[in-house]
mmJSON file of the N, C-alpha and C atoms, coordinates in Angstrom:
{"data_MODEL":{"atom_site":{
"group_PDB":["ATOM","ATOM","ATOM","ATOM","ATOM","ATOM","ATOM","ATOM","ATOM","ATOM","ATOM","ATOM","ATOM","ATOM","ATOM","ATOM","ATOM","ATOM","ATOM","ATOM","ATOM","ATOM","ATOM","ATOM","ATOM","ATOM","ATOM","ATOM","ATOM","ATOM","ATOM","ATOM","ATOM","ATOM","ATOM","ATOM","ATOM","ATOM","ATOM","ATOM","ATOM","ATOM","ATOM","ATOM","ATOM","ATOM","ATOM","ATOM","ATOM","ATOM","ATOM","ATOM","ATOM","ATOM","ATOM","ATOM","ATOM","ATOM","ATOM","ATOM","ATOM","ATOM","ATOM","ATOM","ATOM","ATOM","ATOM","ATOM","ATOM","ATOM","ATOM","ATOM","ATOM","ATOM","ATOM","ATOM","ATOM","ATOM","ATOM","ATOM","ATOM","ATOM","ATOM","ATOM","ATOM","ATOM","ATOM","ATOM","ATOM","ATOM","ATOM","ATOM","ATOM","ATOM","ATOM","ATOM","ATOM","ATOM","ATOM","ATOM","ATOM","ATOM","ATOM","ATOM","ATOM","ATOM","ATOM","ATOM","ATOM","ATOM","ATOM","ATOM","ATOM","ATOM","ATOM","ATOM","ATOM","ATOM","ATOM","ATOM","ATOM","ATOM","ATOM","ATOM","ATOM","ATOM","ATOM","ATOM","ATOM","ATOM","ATOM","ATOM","ATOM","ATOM","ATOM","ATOM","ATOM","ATOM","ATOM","ATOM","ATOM","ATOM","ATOM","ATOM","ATOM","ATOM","ATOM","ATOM","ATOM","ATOM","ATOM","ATOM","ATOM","ATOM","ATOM","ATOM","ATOM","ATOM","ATOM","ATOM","ATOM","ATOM","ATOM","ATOM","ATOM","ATOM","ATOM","ATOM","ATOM","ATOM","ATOM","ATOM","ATOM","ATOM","ATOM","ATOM","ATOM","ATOM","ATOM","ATOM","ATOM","ATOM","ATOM","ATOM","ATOM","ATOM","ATOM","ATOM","ATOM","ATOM","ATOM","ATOM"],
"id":[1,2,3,4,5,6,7,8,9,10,11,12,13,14,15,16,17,18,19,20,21,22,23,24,25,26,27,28,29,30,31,32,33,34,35,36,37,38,39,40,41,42,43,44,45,46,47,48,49,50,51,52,53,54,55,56,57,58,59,60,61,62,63,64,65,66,67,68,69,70,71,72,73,74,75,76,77,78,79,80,81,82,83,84,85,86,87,88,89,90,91,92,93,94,95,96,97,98,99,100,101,102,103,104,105,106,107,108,109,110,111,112,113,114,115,116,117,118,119,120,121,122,123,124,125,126,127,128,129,130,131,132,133,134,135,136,137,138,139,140,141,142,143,144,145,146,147,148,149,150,151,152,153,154,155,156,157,158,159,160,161,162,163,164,165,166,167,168,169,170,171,172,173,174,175,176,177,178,179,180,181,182,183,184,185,186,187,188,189,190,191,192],
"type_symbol":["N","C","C","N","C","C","N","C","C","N","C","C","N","C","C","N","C","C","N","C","C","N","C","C","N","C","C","N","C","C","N","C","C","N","C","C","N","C","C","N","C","C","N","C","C","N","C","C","N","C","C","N","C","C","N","C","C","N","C","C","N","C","C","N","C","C","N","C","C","N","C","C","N","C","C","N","C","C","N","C","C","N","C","C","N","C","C","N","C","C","N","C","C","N","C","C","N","C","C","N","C","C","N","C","C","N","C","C","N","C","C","N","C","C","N","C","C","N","C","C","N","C","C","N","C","C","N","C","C","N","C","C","N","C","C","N","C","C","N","C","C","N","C","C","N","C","C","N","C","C","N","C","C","N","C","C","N","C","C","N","C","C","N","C","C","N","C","C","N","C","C","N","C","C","N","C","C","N","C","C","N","C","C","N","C","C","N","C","C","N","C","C"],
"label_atom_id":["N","CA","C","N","CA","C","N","CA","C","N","CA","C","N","CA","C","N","CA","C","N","CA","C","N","CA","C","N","CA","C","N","CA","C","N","CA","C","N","CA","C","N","CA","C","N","CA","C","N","CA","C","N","CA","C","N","CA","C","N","CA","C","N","CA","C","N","CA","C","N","CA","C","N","CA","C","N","CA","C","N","CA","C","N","CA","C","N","CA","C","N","CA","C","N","CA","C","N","CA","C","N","CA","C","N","CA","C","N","CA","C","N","CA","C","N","CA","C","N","CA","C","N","CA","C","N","CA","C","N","CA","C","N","CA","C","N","CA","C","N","CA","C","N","CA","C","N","CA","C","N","CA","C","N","CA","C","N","CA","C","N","CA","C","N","CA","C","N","CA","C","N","CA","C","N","CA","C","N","CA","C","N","CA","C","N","CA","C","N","CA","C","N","CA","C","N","CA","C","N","CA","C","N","CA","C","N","CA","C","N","CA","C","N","CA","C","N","CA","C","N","CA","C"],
"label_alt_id":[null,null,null,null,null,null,null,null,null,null,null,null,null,null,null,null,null,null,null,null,null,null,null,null,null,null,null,null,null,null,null,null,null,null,null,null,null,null,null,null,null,null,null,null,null,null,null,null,null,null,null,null,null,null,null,null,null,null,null,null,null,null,null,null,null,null,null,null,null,null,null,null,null,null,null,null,null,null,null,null,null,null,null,null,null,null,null,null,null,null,null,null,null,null,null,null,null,null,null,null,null,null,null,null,null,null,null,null,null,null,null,null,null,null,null,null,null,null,null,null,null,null,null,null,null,null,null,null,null,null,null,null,null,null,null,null,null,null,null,null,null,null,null,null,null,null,null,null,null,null,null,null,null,null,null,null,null,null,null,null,null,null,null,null,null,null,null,null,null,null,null,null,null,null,null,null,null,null,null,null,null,null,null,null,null,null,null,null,null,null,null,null],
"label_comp_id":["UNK","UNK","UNK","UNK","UNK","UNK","UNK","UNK","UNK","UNK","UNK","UNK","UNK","UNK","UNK","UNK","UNK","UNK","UNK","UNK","UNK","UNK","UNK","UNK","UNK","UNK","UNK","UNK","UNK","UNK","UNK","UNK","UNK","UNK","UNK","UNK","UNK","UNK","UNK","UNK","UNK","UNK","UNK","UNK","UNK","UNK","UNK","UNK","UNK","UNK","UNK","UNK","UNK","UNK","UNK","UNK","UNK","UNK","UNK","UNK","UNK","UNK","UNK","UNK","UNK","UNK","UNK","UNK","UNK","UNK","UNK","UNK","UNK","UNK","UNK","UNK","UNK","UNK","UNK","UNK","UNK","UNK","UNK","UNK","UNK","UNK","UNK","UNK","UNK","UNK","UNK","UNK","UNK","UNK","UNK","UNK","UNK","UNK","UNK","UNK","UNK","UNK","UNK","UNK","UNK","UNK","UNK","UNK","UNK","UNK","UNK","UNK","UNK","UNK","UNK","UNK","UNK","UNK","UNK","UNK","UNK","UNK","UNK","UNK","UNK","UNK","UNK","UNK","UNK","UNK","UNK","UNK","UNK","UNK","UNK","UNK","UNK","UNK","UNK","UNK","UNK","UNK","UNK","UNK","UNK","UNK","UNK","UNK","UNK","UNK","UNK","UNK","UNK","UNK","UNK","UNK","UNK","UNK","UNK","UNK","UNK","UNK","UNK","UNK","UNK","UNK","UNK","UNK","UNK","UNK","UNK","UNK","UNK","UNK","UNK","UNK","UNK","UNK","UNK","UNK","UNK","UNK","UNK","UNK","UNK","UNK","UNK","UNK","UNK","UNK","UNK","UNK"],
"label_asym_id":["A","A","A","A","A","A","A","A","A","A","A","A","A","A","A","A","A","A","A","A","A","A","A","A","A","A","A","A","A","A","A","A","A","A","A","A","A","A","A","A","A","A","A","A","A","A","A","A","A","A","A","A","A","A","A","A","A","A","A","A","A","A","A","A","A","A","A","A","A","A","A","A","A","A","A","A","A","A","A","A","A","A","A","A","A","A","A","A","A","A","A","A","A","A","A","A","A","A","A","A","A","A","A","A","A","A","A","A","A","A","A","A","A","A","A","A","A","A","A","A","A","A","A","A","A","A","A","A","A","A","A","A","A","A","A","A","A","A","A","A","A","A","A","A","A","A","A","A","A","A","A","A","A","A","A","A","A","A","A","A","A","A","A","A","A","A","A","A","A","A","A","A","A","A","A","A","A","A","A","A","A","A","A","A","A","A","A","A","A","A","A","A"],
"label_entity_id":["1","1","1","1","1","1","1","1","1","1","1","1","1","1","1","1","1","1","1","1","1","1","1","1","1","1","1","1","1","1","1","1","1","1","1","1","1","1","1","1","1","1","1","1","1","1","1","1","1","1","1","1","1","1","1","1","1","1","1","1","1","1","1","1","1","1","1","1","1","1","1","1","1","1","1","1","1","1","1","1","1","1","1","1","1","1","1","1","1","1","1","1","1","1","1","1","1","1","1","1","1","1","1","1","1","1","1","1","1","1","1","1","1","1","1","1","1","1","1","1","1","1","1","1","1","1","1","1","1","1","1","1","1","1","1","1","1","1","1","1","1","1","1","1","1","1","1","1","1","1","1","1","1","1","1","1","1","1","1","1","1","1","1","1","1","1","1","1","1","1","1","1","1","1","1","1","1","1","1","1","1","1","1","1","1","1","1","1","1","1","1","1"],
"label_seq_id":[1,1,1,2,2,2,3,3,3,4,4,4,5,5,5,6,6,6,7,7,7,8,8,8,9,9,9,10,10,10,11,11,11,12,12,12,13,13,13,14,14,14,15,15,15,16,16,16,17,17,17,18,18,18,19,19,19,20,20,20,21,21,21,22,22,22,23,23,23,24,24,24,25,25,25,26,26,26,27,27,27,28,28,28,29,29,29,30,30,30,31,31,31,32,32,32,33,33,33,34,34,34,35,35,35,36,36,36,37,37,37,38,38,38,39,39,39,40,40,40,41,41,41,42,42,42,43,43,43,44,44,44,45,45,45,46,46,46,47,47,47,48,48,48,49,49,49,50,50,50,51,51,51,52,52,52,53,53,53,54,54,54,55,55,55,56,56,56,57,57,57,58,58,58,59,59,59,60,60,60,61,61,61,62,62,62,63,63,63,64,64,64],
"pdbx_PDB_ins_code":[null,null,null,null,null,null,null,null,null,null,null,null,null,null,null,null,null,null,null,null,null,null,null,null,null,null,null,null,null,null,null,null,null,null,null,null,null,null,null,null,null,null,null,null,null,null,null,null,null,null,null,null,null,null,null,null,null,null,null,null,null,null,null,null,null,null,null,null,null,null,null,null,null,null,null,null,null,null,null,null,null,null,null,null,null,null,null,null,null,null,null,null,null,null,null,null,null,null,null,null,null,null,null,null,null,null,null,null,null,null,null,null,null,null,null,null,null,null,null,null,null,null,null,null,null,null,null,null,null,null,null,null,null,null,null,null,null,null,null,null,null,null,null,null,null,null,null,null,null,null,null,null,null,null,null,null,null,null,null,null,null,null,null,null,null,null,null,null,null,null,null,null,null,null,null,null,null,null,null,null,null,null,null,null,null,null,null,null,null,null,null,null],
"Cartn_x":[0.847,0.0,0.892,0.928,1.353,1.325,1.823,1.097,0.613,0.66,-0.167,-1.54,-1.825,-3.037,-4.11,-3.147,-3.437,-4.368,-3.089,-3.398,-4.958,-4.566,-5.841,-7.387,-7.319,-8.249,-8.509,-7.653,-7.675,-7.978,-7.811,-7.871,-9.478,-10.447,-11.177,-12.025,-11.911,-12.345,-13.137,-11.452,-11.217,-12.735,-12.404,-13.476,-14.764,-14.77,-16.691,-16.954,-16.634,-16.765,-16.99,-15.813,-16.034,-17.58,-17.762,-18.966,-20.235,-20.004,-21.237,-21.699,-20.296,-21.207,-21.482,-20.511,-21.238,-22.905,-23.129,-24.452,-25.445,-24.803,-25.553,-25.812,-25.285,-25.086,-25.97,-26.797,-27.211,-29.018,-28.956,-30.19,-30.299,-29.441,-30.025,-28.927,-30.066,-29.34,-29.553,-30.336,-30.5,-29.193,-28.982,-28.189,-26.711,-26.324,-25.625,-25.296,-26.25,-26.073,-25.874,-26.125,-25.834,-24.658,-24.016,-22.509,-21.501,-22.082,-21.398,-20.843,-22.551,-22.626,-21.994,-21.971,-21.176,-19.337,-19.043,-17.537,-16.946,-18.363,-17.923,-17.768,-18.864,-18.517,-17.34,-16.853,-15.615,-14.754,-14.641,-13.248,-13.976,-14.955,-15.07,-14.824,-14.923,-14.577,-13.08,-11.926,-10.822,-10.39,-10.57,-10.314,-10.495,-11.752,-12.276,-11.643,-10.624,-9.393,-8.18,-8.367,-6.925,-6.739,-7.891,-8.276,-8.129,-8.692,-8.54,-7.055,-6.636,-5.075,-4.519,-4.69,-3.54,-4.325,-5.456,-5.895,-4.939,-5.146,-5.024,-2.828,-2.568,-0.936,-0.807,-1.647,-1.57,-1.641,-2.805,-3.424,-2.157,-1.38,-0.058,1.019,0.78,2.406,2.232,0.602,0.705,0.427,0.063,-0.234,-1.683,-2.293,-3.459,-4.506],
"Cartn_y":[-1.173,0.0,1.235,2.217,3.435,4.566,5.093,6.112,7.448,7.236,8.117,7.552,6.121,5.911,6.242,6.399,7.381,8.501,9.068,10.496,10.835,9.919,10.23,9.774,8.822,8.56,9.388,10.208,11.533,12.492,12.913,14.091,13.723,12.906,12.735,12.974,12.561,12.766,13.873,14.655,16.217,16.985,16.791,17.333,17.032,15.788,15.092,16.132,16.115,16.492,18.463,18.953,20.273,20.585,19.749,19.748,19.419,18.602,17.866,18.905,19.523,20.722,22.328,22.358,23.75,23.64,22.154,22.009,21.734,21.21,21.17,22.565,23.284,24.622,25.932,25.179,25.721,25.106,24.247,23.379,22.925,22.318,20.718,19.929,19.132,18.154,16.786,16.752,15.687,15.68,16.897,16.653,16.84,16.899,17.012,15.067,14.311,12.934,11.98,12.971,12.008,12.223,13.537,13.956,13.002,12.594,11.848,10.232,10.12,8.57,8.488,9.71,9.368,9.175,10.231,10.201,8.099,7.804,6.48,5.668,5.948,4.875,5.139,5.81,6.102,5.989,5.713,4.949,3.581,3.176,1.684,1.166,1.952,1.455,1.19,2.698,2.442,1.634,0.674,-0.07,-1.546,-1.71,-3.234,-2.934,-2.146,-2.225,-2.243,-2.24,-2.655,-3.999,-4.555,-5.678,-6.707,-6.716,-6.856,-7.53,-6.43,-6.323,-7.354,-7.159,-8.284,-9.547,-9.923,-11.466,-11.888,-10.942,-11.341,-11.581,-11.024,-11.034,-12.36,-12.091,-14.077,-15.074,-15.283,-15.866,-16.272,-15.239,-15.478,-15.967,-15.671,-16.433,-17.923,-18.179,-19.805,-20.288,-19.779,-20.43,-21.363,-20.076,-21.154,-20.57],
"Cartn_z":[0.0,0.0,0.0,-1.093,-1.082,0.073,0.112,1.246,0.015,-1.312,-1.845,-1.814,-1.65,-1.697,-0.066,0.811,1.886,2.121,1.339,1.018,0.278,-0.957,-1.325,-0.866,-0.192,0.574,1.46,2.334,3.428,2.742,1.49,0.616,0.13,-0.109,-0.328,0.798,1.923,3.557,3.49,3.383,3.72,3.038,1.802,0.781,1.439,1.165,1.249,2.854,3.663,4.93,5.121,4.171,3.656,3.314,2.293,1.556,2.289,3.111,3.94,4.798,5.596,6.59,6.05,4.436,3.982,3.677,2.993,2.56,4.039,4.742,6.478,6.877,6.735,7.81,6.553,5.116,4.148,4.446,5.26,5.136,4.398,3.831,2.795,3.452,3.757,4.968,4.099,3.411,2.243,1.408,0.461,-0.056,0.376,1.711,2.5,2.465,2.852,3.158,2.215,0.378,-0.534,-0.984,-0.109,-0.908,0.226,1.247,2.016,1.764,0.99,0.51,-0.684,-1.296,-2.597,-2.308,-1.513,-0.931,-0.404,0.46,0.796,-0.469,-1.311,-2.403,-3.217,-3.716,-4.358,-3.791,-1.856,-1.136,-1.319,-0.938,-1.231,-2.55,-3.402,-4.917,-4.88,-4.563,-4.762,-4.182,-2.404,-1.95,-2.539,-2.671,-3.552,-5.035,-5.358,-6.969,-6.256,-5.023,-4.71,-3.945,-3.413,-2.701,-3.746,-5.295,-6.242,-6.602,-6.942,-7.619,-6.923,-4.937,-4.041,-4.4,-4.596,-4.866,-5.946,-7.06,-8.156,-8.467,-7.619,-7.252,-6.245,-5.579,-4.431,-5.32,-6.36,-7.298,-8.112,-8.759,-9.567,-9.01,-7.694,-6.709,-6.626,-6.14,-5.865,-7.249,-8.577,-10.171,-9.796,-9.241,-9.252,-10.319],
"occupancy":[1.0,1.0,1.0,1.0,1.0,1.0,1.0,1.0,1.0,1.0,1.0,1.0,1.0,1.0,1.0,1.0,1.0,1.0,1.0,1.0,1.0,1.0,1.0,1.0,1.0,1.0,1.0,1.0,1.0,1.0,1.0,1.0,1.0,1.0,1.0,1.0,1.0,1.0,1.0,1.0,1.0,1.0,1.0,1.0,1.0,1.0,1.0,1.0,1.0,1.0,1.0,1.0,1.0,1.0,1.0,1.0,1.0,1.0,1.0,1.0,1.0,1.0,1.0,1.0,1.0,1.0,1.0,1.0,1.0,1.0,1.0,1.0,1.0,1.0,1.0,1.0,1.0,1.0,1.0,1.0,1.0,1.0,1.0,1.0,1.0,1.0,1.0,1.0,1.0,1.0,1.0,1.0,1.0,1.0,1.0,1.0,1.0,1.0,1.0,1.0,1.0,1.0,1.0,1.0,1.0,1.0,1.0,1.0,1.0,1.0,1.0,1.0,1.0,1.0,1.0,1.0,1.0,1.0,1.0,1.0,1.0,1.0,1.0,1.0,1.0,1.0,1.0,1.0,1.0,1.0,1.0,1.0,1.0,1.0,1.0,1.0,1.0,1.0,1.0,1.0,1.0,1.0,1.0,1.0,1.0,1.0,1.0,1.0,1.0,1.0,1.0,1.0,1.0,1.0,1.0,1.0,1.0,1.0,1.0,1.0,1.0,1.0,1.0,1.0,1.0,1.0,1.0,1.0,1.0,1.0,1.0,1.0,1.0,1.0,1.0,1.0,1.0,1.0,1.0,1.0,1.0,1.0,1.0,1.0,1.0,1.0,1.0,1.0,1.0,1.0,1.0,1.0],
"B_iso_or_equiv":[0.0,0.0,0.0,0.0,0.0,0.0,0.0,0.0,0.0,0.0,0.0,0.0,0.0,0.0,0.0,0.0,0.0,0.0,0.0,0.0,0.0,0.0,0.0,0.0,0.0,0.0,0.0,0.0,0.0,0.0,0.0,0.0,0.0,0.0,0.0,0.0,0.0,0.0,0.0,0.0,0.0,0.0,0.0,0.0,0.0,0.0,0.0,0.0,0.0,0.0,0.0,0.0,0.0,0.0,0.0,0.0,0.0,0.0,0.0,0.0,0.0,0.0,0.0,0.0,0.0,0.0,0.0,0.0,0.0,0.0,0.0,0.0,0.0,0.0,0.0,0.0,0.0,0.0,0.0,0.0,0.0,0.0,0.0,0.0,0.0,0.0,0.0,0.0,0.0,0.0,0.0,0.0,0.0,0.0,0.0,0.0,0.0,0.0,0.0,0.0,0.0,0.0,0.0,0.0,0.0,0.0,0.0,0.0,0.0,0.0,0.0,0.0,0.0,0.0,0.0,0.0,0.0,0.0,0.0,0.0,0.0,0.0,0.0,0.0,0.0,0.0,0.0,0.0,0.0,0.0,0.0,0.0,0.0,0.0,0.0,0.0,0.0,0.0,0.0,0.0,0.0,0.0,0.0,0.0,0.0,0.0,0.0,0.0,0.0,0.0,0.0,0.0,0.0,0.0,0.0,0.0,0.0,0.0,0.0,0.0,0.0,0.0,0.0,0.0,0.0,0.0,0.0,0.0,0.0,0.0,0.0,0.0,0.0,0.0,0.0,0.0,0.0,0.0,0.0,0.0,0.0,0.0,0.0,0.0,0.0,0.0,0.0,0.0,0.0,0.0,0.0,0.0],
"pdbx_formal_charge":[null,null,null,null,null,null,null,null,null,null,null,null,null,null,null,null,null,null,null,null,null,null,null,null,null,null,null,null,null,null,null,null,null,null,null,null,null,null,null,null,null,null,null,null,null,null,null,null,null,null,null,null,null,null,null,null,null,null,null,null,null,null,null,null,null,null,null,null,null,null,null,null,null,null,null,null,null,null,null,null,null,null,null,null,null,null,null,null,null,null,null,null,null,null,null,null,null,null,null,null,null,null,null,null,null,null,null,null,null,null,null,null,null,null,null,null,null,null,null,null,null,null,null,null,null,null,null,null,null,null,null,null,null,null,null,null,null,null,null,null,null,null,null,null,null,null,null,null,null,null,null,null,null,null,null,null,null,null,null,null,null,null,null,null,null,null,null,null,null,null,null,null,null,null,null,null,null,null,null,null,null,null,null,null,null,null,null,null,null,null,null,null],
"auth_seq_id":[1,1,1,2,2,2,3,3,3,4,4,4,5,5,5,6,6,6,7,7,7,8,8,8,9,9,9,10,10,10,11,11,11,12,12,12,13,13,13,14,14,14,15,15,15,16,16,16,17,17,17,18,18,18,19,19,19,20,20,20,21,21,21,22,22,22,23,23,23,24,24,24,25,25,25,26,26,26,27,27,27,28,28,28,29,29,29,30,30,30,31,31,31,32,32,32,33,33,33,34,34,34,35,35,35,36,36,36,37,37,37,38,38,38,39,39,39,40,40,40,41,41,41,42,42,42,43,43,43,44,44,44,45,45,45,46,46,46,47,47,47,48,48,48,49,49,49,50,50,50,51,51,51,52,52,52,53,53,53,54,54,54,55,55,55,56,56,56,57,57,57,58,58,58,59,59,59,60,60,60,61,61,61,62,62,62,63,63,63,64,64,64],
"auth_comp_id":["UNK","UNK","UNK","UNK","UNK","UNK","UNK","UNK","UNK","UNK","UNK","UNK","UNK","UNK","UNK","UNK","UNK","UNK","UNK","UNK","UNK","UNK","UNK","UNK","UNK","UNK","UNK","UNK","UNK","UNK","UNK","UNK","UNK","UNK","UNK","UNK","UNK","UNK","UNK","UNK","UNK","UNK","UNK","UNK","UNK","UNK","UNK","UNK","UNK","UNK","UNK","UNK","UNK","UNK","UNK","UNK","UNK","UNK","UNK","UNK","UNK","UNK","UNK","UNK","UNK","UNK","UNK","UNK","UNK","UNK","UNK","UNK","UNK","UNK","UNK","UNK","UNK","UNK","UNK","UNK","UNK","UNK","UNK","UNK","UNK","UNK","UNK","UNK","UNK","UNK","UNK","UNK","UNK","UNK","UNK","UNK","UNK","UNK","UNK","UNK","UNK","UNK","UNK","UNK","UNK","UNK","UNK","UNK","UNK","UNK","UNK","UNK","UNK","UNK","UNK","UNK","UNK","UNK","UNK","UNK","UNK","UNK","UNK","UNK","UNK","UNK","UNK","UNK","UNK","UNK","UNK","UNK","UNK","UNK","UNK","UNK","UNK","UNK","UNK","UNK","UNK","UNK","UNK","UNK","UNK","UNK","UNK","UNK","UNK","UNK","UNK","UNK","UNK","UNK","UNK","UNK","UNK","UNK","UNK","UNK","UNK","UNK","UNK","UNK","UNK","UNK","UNK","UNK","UNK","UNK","UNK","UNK","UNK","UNK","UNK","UNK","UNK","UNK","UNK","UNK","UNK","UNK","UNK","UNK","UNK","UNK","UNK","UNK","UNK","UNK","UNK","UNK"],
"auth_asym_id":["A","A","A","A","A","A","A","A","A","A","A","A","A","A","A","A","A","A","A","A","A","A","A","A","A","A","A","A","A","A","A","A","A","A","A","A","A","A","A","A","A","A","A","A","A","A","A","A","A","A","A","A","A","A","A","A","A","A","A","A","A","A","A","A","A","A","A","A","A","A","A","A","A","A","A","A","A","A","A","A","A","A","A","A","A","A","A","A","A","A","A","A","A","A","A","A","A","A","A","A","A","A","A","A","A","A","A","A","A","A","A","A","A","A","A","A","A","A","A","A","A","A","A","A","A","A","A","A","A","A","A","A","A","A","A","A","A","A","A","A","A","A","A","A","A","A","A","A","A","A","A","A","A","A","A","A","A","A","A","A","A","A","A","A","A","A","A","A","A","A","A","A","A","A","A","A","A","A","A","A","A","A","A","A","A","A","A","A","A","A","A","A"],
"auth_atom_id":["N","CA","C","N","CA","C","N","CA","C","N","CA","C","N","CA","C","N","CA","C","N","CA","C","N","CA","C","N","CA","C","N","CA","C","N","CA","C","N","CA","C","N","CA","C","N","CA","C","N","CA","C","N","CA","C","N","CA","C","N","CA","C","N","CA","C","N","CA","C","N","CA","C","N","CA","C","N","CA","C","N","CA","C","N","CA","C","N","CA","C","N","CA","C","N","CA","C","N","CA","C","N","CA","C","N","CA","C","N","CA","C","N","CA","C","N","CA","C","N","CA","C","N","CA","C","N","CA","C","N","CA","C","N","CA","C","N","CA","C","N","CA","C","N","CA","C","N","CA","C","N","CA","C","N","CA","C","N","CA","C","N","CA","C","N","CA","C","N","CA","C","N","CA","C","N","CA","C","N","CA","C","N","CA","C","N","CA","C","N","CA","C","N","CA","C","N","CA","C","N","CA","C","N","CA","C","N","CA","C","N","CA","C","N","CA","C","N","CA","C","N","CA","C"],
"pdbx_PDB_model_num":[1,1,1,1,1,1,1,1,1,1,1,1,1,1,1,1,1,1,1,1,1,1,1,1,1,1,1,1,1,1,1,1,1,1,1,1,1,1,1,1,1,1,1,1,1,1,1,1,1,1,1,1,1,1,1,1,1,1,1,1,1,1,1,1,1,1,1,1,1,1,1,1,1,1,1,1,1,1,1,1,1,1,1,1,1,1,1,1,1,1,1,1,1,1,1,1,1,1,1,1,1,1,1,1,1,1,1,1,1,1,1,1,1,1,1,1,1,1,1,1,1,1,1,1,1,1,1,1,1,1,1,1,1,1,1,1,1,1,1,1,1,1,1,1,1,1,1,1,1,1,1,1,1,1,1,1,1,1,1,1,1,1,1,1,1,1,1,1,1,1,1,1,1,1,1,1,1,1,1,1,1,1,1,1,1,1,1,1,1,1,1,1]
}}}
């Protein structure tokens, strides 16, 4: 694991969270909770392509 892939996971945080309480503190608390849910899915995405990649590197070590 990189520590740029860190970063960008923290740099994504940063944002979604920016965003969550300008749109909170605007009263849209709705769309406050889908900018949140969207932030999780795009770390759960980049995680399950990297969860990915190590199977698929285990997968090539044992030649299965």
């Amino acid at each position: 694991m990189d520590v740029d892939f860190v970063f960008r996971i923290a740099g994504i945080g940063i944002v979604v969270t920016v965003i969550g309480q300008v749109l909170s503190r605007a009263g849209r608390d709705d769309i406050a909770m889908l900018a949140t849910l969207s932030g999780l899915v795009v770390v759960l995405m980049m995680v399950a392509s990297m969860i990915s990649s190590f199977f698929t590197s285990i997968r090539g070590l044992f030649a299965l």
